[in-house]
MITI-882579 format. One record per residue (C-alpha): residue number from 1; y, z, x; residue in one letter. Coordinates in steps of 0.02 Angstrom, whole numbers, plus 50000, padded with zeros to 5 digits. Layout:
BEGIN
   pos       v       w       u   code
   NUM       Y       Z       X      A
...
***
This chain:
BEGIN
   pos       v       w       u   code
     1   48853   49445   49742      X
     2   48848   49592   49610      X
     3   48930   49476   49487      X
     4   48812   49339   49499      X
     5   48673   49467   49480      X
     6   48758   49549   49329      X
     7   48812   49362   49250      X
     8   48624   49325   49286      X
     9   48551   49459   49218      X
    10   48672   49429   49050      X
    11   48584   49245   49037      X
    12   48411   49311   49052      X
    13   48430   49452   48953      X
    14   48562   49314   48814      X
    15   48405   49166   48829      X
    16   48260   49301   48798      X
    17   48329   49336   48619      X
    18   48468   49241   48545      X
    19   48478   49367   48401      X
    20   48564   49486   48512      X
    21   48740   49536   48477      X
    22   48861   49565   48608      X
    23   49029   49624   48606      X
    24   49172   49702   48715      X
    25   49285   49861   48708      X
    26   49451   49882   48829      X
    27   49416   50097   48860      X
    28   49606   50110   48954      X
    29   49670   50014   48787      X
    30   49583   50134   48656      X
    31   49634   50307   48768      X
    32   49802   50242   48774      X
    33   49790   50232   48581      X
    34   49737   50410   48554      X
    35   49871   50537   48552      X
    36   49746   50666   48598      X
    37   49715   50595   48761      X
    38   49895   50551   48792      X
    39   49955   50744   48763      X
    40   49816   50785   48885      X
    41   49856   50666   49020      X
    42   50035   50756   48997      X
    43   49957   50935   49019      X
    44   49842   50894   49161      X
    45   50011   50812   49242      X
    46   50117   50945   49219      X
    47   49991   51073   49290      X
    48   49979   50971   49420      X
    49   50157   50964   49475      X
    50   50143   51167   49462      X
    51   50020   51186   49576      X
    52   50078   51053   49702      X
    53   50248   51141   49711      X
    54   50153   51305   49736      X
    55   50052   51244   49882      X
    56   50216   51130   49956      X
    57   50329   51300   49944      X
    58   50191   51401   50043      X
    59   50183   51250   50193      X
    60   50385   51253   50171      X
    61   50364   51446   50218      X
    62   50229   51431   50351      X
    63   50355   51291   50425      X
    64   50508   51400   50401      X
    65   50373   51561   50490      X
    66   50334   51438   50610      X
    67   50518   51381   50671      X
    68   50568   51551   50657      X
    69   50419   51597   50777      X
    70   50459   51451   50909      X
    71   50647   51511   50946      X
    72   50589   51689   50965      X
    73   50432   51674   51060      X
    74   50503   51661   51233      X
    75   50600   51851   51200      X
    76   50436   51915   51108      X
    77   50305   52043   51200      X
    78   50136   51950   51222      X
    79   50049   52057   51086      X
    80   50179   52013   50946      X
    81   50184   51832   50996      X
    82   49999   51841   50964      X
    83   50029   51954   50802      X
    84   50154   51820   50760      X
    85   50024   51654   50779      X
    86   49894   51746   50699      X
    87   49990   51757   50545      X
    88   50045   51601   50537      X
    89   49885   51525   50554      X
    90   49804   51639   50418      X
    91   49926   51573   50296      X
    92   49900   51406   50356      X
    93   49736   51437   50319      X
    94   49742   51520   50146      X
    95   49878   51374   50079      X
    96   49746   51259   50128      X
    97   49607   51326   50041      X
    98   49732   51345   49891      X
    99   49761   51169   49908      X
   100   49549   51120   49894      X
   101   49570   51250   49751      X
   102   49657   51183   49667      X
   103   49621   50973   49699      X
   104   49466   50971   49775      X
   105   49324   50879   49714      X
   106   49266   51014   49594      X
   107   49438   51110   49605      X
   108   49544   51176   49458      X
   109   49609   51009   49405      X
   110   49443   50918   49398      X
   111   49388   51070   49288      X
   112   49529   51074   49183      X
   113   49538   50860   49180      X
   114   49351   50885   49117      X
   115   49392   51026   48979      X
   116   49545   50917   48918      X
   117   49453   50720   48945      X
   118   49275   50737   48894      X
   119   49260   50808   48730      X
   120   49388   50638   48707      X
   121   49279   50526   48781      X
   122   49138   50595   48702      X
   123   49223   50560   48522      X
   124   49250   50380   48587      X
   125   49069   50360   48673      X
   126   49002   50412   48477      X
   127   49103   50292   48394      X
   128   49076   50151   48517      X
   129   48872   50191   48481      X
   130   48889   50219   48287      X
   131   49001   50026   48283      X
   132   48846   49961   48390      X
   133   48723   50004   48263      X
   134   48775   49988   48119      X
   135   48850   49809   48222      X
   136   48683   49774   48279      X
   137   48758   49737   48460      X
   138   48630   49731   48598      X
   139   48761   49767   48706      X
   140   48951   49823   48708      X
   141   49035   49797   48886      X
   142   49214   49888   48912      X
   143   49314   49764   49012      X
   144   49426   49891   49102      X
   145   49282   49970   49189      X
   146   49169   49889   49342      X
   147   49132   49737   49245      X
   148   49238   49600   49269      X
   149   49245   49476   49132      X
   150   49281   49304   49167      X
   151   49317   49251   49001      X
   152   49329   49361   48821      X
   153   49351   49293   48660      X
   154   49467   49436   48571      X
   155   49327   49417   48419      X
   156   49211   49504   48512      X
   157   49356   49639   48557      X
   158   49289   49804   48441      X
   159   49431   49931   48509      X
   160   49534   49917   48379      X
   161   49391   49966   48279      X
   162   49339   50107   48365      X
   163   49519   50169   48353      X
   164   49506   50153   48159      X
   165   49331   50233   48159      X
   166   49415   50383   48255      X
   167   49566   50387   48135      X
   168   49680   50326   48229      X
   169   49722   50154   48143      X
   170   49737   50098   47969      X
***
């Protein structure tokens, strides 16, 4: 239903004024083209693994604590026992706020993805308007995003373009 509103809306807006330029870009084509953006897919990656081997190695411990605690509890006095579960449980507990810390929706690796990514993107989303106006293009869809194109005809295709306006082709 979306896409026959969207395809709809295209017509209508396409039969109001025929003078109208249109074009497409392919955003996953031009990022992969931009050795900026590849270098900080790499980083954000590798940071990544860090921190996931951080928060795996303290569940590994809280495990190994845990284990540990089950074979002994039977021989343990009540108040170490409790001692014992408390501490586990508090390390449990800090590991998993690590782990939001670190990915949660605004954790460190969202921050870091949008210190690394946007100033990228923003170089793109520049050249993408400055190719549209000097272009004249009513409007410039990017296939690999939410719209789904049916058809493209590659002469409408303007990522190679922004690529060159960015420096990155000849």
């Amino acid at each position: 239903m979306k896409k026959i509103a969207l395809f709809a809306a295209i017509l209508l807006f396409a039969g109001a004024s025929f003078a109208q330029r249109f074009a497409y870009i392919d955003s996953d084509y031009i990022m992969e083209n931009i050795p900026e953006y590849k270098a900080a897919e790499q980083e954000l990656e590798r940071i990544s693994v860090v921190w996931q081997n951080e928060i795996e190695q303290s569940f590994s411990e809280i495990d190994r604590m845990y284990r540990e605690y089950q074979a002994e509890a039977p021989l343990l006095p009540e108040e170490m026992r409790r001692q014992r579960e408390e501490t586990i449980i508090e390390r449990e507990r800090v590991a998993k706020e690590m782990q939001m810390q670190r990915f949660g929706r605004e954790g460190d690796l969202f921050k870091k993805r949008q210190e690394l990514i946007k100033p990228i993107q923003d170089k793109v989303f520049e050249a993408i308007e400055e190719i549209a106006t000097r272009g004249n293009y009513a409007v410039i869809f990017d296939k690999s995003g939410g719209i789904t194109m049916i058809f493209t005809d590659v002469r409408y295709d303007l990522s190679d373009e922004v690529l060159q306006r960015l420096g990155y082709r000849r």
